[in-house]
C-alpha positions in Angstrom: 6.1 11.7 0.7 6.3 8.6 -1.3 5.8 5.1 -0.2 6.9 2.2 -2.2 4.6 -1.3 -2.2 5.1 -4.4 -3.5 1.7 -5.3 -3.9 0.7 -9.4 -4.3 -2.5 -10.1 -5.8 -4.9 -12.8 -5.5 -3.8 -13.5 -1.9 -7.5 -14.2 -0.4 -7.0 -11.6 2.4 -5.8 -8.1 2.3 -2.7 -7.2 5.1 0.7 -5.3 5.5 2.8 -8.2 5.6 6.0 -6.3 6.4 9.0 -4.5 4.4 11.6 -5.9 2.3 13.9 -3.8 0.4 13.0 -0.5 1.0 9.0 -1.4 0.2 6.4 -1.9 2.3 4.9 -5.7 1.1 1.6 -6.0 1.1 -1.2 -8.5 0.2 -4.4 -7.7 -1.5 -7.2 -9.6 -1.8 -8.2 -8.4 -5.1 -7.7 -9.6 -8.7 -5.2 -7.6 -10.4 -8.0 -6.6 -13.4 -9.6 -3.2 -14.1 -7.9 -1.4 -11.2 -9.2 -3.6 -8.6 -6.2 -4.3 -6.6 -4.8 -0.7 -6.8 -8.1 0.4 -5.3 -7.6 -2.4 -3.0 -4.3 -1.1 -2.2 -5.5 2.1 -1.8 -8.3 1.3 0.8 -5.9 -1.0 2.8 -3.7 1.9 3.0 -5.8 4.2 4.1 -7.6 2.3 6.8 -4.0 1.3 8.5 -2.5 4.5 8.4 -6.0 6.2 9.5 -6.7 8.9 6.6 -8.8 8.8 4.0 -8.6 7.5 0.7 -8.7 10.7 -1.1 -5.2 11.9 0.9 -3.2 9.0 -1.1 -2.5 8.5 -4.9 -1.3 6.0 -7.2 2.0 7.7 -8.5 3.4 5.1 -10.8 3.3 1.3 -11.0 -0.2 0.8 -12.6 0.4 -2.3 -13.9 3.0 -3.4 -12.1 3.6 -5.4 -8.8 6.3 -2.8 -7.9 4.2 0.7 -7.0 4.5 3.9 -5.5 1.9 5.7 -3.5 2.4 9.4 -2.8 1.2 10.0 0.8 1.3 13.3 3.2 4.5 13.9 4.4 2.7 13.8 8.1 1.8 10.2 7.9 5.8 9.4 8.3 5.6 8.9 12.1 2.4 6.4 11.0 4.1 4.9 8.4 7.4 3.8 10.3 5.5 2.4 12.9 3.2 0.5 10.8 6.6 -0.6 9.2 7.6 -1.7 12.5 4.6 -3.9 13.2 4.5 -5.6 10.3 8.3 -6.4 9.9 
């Protein structure tokens, strides 16, 4: 399963701020340099949905604010809920 983030760097805290567009919008805390906010991303990710870090993968969006995470298709039920919460 893919997920698709809009990730916003630089935002002091990291949080699931809700979904627009299809993408799950999130804040990360992190400086966009050297990886640091995808491996922000990535840790935020993992402790909302409740799986560990090594179950999700940055599929595409490296560099970008627009990103996709591939994710086990048995975190859906998690995912819609957490989709839920925030928005």
């Amino acid at each position: 399963m893919h997920i698709r983030v809009k990730a916003i760097p630089n935002a002091g805290a990291s949080a699931v701020v809700g979904v627009r567009n299809g993408e799950l919008v999130v804040r990360l805390g992190a400086q966009p340099e050297k990886g640091k906010a995808n491996r922000a991303l990535i840790e935020l990710l993992s402790e909302v949905l409740g799986v560990p870090r090594s179950s999700l993968r940055l599929v595409s969006g490296e560099t970008a604010r627009h990103k996709v995470v591939a994710a086990p298709a048995a975190l859906r039920p998690r995912l819609v809920s957490l989709a839920g919460r925030a928005g």
